[in-house]
Every structure is written in C-alpha cells, then in structure tokens.
C-alpha positions in Angstrom: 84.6 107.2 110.8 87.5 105.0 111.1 87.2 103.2 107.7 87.4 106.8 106.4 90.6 107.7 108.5 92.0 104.5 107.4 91.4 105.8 103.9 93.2 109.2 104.3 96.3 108.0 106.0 96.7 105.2 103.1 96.4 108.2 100.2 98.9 110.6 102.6 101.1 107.7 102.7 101.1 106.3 99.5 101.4 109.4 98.1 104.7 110.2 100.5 106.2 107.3 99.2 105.8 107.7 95.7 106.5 111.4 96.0 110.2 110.1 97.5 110.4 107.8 95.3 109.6 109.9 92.1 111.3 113.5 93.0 113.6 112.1 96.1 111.7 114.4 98.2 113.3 114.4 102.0 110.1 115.2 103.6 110.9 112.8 106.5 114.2 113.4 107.2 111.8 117.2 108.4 109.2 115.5 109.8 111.3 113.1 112.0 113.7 116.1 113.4 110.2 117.9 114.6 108.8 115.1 116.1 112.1 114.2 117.5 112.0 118.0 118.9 108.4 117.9 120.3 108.5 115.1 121.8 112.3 114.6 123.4 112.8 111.3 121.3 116.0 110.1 119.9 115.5 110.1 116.2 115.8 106.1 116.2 113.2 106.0 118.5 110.9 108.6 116.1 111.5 106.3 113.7 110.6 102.7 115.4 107.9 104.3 116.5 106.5 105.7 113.4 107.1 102.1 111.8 104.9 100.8 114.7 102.3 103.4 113.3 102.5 102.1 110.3 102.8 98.4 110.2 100.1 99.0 112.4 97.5 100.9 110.0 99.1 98.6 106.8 98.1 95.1 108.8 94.9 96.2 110.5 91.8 95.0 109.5 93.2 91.6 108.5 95.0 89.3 106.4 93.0 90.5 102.9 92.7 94.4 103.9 96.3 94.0 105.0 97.1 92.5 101.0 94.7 95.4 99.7 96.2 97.8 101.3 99.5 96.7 100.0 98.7 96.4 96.7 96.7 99.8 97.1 100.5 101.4 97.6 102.4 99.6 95.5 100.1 100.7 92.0 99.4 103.9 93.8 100.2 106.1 90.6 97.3 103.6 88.6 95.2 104.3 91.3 95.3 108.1 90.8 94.7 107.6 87.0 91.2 105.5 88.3 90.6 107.9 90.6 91.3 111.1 87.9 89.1 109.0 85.5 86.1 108.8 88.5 86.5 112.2 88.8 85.9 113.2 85.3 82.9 110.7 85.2 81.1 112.5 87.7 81.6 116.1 86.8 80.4 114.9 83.3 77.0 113.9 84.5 76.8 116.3 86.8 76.7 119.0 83.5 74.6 116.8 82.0 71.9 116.5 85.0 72.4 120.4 85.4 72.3 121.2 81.1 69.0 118.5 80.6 65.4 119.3 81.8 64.6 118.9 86.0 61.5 116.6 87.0 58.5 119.0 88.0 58.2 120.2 91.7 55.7 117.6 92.8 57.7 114.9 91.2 60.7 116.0 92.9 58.6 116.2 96.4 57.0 112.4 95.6 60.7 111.0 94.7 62.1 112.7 98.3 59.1 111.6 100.1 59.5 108.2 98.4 63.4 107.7 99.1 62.9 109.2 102.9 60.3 106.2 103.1 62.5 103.8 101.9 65.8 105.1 103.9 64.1 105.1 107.1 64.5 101.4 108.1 68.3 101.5 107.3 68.8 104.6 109.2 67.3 102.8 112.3 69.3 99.5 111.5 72.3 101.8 111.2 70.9 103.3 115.2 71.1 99.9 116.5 74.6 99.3 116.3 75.6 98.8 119.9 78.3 100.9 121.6 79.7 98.0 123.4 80.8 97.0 119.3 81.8 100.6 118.8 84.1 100.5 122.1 85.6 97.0 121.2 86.6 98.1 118.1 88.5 101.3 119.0 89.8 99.6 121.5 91.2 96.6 119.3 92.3 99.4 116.4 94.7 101.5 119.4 95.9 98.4 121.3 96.9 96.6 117.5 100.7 98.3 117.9 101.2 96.3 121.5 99.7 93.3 120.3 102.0 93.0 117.3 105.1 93.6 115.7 107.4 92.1 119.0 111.0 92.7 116.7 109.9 96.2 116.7 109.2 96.3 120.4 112.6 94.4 120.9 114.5 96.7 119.0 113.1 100.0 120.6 114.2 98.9 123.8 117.4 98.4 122.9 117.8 102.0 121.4 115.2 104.1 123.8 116.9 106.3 126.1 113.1 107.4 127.5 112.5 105.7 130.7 108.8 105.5 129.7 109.5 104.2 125.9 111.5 101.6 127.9 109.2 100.4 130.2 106.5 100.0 128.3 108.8 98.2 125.3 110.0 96.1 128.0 106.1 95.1 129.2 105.1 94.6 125.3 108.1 91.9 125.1 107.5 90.5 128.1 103.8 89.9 127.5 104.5 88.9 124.2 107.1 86.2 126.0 104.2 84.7 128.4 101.6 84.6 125.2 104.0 82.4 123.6 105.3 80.2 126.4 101.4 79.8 127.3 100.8 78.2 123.6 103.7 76.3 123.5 102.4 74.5 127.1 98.9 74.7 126.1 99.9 72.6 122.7 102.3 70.3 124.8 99.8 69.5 127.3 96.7 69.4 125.3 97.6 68.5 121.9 94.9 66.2 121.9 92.5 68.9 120.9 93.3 70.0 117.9 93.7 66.2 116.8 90.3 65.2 118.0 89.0 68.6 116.2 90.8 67.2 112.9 89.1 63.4 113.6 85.6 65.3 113.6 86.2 67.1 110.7 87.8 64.3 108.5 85.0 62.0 109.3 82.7 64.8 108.4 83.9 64.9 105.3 84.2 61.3 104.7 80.5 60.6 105.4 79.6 63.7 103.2 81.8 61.8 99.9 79.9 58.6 101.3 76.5 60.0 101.2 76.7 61.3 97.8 78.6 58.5 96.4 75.6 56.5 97.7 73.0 58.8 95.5 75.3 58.0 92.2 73.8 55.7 89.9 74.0 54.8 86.3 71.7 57.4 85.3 73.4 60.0 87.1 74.7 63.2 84.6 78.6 63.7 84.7 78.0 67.0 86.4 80.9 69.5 87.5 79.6 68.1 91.1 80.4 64.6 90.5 84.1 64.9 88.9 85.0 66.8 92.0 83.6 64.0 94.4 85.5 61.7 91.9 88.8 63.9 91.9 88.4 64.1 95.6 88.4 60.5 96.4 91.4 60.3 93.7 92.9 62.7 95.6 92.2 60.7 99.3 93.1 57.6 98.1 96.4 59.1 97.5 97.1 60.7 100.6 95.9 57.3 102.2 98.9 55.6 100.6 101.4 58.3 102.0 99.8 58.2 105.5 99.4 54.3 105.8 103.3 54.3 104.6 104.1 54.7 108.7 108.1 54.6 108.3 107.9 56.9 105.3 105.5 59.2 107.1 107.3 59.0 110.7 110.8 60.6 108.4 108.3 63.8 107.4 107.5 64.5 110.7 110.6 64.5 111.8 111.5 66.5 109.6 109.5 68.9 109.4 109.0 68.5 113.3 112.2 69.1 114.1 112.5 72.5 111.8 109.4 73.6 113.6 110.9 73.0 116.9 114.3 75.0 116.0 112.3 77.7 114.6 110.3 78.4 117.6 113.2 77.6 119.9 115.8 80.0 118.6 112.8 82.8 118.9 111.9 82.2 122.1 115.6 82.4 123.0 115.7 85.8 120.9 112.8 87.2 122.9 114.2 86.0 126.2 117.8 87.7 125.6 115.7 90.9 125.4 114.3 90.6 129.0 117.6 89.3 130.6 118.9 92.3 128.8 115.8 94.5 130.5 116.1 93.4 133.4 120.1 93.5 133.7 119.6 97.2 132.7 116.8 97.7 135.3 118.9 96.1 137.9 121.9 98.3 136.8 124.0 95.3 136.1 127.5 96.6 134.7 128.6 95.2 131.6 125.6 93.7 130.3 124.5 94.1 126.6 122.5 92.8 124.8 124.5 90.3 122.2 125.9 88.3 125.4 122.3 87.9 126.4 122.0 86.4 123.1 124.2 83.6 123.3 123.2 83.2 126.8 119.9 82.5 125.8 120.2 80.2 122.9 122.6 78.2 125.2 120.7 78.6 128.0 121.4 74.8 129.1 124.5 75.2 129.1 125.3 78.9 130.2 122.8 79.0 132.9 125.3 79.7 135.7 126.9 82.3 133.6 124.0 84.6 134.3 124.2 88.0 136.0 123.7 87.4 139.5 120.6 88.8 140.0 117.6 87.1 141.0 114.9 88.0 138.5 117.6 87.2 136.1 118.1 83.5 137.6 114.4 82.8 138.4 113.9 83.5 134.7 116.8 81.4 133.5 115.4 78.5 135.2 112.1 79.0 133.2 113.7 79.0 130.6 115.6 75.7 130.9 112.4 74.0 132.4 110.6 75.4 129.3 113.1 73.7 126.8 113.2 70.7 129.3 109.9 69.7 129.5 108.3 71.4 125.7 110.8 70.2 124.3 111.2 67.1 125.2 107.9 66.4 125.8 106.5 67.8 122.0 109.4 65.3 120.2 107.9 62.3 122.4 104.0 63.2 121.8 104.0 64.8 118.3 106.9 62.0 116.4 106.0 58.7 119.0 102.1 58.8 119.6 100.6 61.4 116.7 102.1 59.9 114.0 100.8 55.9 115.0 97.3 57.5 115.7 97.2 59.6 112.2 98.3 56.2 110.6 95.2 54.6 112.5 92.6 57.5 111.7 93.4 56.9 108.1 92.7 53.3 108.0 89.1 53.6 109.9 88.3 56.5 107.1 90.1 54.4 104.2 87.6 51.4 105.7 84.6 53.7 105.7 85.1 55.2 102.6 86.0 52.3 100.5 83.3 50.1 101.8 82.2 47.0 99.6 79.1 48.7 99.8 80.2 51.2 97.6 82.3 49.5 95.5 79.8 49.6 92.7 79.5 53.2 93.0 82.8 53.7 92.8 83.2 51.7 89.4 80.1 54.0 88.0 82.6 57.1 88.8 85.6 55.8 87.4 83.5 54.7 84.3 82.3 58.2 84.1 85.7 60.0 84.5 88.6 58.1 84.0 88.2 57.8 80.4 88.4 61.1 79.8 91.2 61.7 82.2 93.1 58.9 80.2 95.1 60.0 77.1 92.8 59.8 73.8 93.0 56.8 72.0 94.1 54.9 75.6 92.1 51.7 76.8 91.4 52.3 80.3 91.8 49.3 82.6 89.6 49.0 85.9 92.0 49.0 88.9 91.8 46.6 91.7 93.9 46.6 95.3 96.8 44.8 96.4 97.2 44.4 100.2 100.6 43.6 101.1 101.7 42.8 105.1 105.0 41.7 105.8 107.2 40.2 108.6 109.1 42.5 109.1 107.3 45.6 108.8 108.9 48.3 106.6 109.9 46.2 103.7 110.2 47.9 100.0 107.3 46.6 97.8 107.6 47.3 94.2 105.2 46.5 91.2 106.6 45.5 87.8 110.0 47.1 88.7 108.2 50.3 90.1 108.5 51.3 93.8 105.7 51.4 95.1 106.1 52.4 98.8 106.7 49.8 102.5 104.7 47.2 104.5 102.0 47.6 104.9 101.0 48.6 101.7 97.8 49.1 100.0 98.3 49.1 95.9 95.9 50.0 93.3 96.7 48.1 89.9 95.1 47.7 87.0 93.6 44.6 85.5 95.9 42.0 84.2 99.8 40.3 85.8 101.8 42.0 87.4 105.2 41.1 89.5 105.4 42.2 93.3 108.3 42.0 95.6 109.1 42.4 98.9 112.7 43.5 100.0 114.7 44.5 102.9 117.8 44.8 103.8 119.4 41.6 105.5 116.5 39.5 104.0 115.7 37.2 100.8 113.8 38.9 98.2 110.2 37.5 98.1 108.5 37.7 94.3 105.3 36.7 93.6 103.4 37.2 90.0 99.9 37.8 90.6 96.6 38.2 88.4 94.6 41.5 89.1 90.6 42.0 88.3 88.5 44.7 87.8 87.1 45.8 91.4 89.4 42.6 93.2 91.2 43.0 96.7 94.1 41.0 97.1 95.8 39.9 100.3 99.6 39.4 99.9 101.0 37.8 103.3 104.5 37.0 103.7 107.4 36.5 106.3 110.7 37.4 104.9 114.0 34.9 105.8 117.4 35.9 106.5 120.2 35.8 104.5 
C-alpha cells in the first residue's frame, strides 16, 4: 500500500512539473492560496511546508530510490512514451487471447486448481509479515520530514507566524542541534572505534590477498581472479608509499582535517543562531533577529558577553564555547598528533605481512604473469626490487635517477640494474650513492646527513 502511494504521488508530481514546465500552467500559485486558506498559513509557510512533503517522498526509501526517483522526474515525458508503449502491449494480447481459441472447461478448472496450489505458500509467507515491521515502517515513513531536511526547519521558523508551526520548528532544530553535538563528542571521545573497526578490516583483507597469493603457483591460469589480486597489491603497494611518507601524509590531514573542521563548525554555528534566535523570540527579547544571532554564533568566543541577557540564552552560549573548546581542540590534537603516527604504523605491520619473504616467490609468478602485458608491446620488462632508505634526520627528499621519489623513510621499488639515489634537506650536505638493484633484492640505505 505505501509503495503504491509512493507511486501515485511521483506520476501527480512529475506530471505537475512537466505540465508547468511545458504549458506554464500556474496550478500552484491555486493550490497554495487554498491551502493557505484552509489552514490559516502564511503562504511562505504553505510553501516550506509543501517542500518538506516533498523532499520528504523524493528521499525516502534511500539513497538509490532517492536517485530513481529523480531520474523517474527528470525523463518523465520518456517515461509516458514506455508507459503508452506497455499499454498498447497489453491491450494487444488481450485481443489476441480474447480473438484465439479458450482451453476447455476442465483444463481451465485443473490450471486454477493448479495455480491456487502453488499460490498458497506465498499467500501464507505474505500472512507472516509481522505488524511490529508494519508499525515501524509507517512510523519511519511519517516521522522522515522531522528527521531531515534541518535548513528547511530553520527557515520555517524564521517565517512562521503559527505558534504551533514555531514550536515544533523550533524542537526539530533543536533536536537536530543535540544529534549533532552528541556525534561530534561521541567521535572526539571515542575515535578509537572506528580506527580499531578499520584495523580489523584492513587485516582481513590482507590475510585474504595472503591466502590466495599462497595458492598461486606456476601452473596457475591467468584468470580475471588473479589480475585483480595482482592489480590490488599494485594498487596497496602504492598507497603504502603515500602512507609510510609520514610528513607528506601529516600535510593531507591537515588539510583536509582542517576543511572538515570549518565545515562542521560554521554549521553548527548556523544551527545554533537559530535557537538563540528561538529562544530570544520565546523570551520576548526586543530587538533580536536573526542575522545578529548569526555573527554571534560564529564568533561565539569572542561575542559571548554580547548575548541577550537571558539565561537560556547564556547557559546555551556556554555550551557552545565549551563545545568548540574542547571538540575542537581536542579533534586537531587526536585526529593530526596520534591518528596519523598510528595509520603510518598500521601500514608498516600490513606492508610486513603482506610482503613477507615467504611470499616473495609468489609475488614474482604474478608479476611474470601480468606485468608483461601491462608493459608497452615490444618493452623488456625488468623485475623490480626495494630500496629502503632511513635517514638522520627524518624527512629528507630521496630521489632516484633525478626523479623524486618521496621522504625518509622511504621504501622504493626499482627495477633491475644502477640507479643514483640521494638524500637531501635543507641545511644539510647532499648524500649520493649509486647502487646495483636485483630482481626480487631488498636494499637497506642508512645514512646521517651533516651540516652545512
């Protein structure tokens, strides 16, 4: 019943739009006024609402319905030509079951008997669907509009002049507020989780590659099966490199870190200047609006005092300042001090296990498998070997034959023959060394750079 309700408001709406779009009809401008007549609404909040309605039925059902039912709007007029086309299809062999000879009676009567037989078990499998399920899933279709779309909430209670369209707009934000303080505090505090939850699944998969790179022989067929276990540890080995890079890495994160961080701190600040701006109008604080509550909020530290003086409003500007305080703070000294160090160290346990001597033997059979045909035709393809490079200090350029190559520590996979390495930083001699490379060898490069 609700997939098929589902179904009828996306043809009525997809058919409104392209109806507007094709013939400019103003059916909503008509259905808006009567709704904003029935029901006492502005016609802002009619229309806030009505968006809530309809995010709401567009995203349900999740991220692929919710792309479905996009696409099902946007080639609507297609859609109609399928459906015209169905349509035709059926009525066609409808005349032709009604124009062509009917099965005799007791034919007819076995065939009923026969399908009533067989529909009986699904019938009874369709009975056994609980009404707890049934219940859950009304319920999570009708409460879908409170427990999304917050910048529509936010924006309906700045423009709702209904005190009940207010309060509860001012309850979804506020929840909405506490869900997202609670992750933030749950991934400061406990943001070992997930990275104990990553460990288990990255050494998973490592002894996975490892126990069917054991199982490759000779003999073994070049099977799609074994160029993606051979394009997979291509792939590792790579990411290896990056991750063992730590000063490289550590730069990322911060990155990256620090856009997250800004991100979620100028929404949270967003959300906030909504409730000071609730509350403020609750309170019937003169003079407050909303914009002001704005730059409060995203300068909370430093516009704290400004505040209406109110106590709701104060108790909640503390949070808010012992939020940024101690997430804040604490995320940049967990996530870009600790997390990137123990990533580093997960990666060179894995890059141990994986790349075993053990299996260094099956590794050659794979790479004389596939990297001759992933080399250019006509191309000799050289076996590679590793170069280990440490230096004192850590963080030193290392390039091979001109080409950089990454810092210290290093771990470098050359092929067979000379090759040139140095070592370079900044304030320090230059340390060169030419070194010969085998098939399947490890080199160790050691070496303490002196100052200038």
């Amino acid at each position: 019943m609700v997939d098929f309700l589902r179904k009828v408001l996306r043809f009525s709406l997809a058919a409104f739009l392209w109806l507007h779009a094709f013939f400019l009809l103003n059916i909503h401008t008509h259905i808006i006024n009567k709704l904003s007549a029935l029901l006492h609404f502005a016609s802002l909040e009619v229309i806030l609402l009505l968006l809530l309605l309809v995010f709401s039925f567009v995203e349900g059902g999740g991220f692929w319905r919710t792309i479905g039912n996009l696409a099902y709007l946007y080639f609507f007029p297609f859609v109609l030509l399928f459906y015209f086309g169905a349509l035709i299809f059926y009525l066609l062999r409808a005349f032709h079951r009604f124009t062509s000879d009917s099965p005799s009676q007791p034919e007819v009567l076995k065939t009923t008997s026969a399908n009533l037989a067989n529909a009986a078990p699904s019938a009874v499998k369709k009975e056994r669907v609980s009404k707890r399920e049934s219940l859950h899933k009304v319920a999570h279709i009708f409460s879908l509009p409170f427990r999304k779309f917050t910048i529509l909430w936010c924006f309906l209670l700045l423009v709702t002049t209904h005190p009940v369209v207010f309060w509860t707009a001012f309850t979804v934000v506020l929840l909405h507020l506490g869900r997202i303080i609670i992750a933030i505090l749950r991934l400061t505090l406990s943001s070992g989780t997930w990275f104990g939850e990553l460990e288990k699944r990255l050494h998973a998969q490592v002894d996975s590659w490892a126990a069917k790179l054991h199982a490759v022989t000779k003999e073994s067929p070049p099977d799609p099966e074994l160029r993606n276990l051979w394009n997979a540890l291509q792939g590792f080995e790579l990411v290896i490199r990056f991750i063992q890079n730590e000063s490289l890495i550590s730069k990322w994160a911060m990155l990256l870190g620090a856009t997250i961080l800004g991100s979620i701190y100028i929404y949270v600040a967003f959300l906030f200047s909504f409730i000071y701006y609730g509350i403020a109008h609750i309170a019937g604080v003169s003079g407050a609006s909303w914009t002001d509550s704005l730059v409060t909020s995203l300068f909370i530290p430093f516009y704290v005092a400004d505040l209406p003086k109110n106590a709701f409003i104060r108790v909640l500007g503390g949070l808010h300042c012992a939020l940024i305080l101690t997430a804040g703070i604490g995320s940049i000294v967990k996530y870009f001090r600790r997390r990137v160090r123990a990533i580093a160290n997960l990666a060179n346990l894995v890059n141990m296990k994986l790349f075993d001597e053990s299996l260094h033997d099956k590794r050659l059979i794979l790479n004389d498998k596939f990297s001759a045909a992933a080399a250019p035709s006509g191309a000799k393809t050289a076996e590679n070997g590793t170069v280990s490079v440490k230096s004192t200090p850590d963080g030193a350029d290392v390039s091979a034959d001109g080409d950089f190559m990454g810092n210290t520590p290093a771990s470098l996979m050359l092929g067979s023959g000379k090759h040139t390495i140095r070592v370079s930083s900044s304030g320090y001699t230059d340390w060169t060394r030419e070194i010969t490379v085998n098939a399947g060898s490890d080199v160790q490069l050691n070496t303490t750079l002196e100052k200038h």
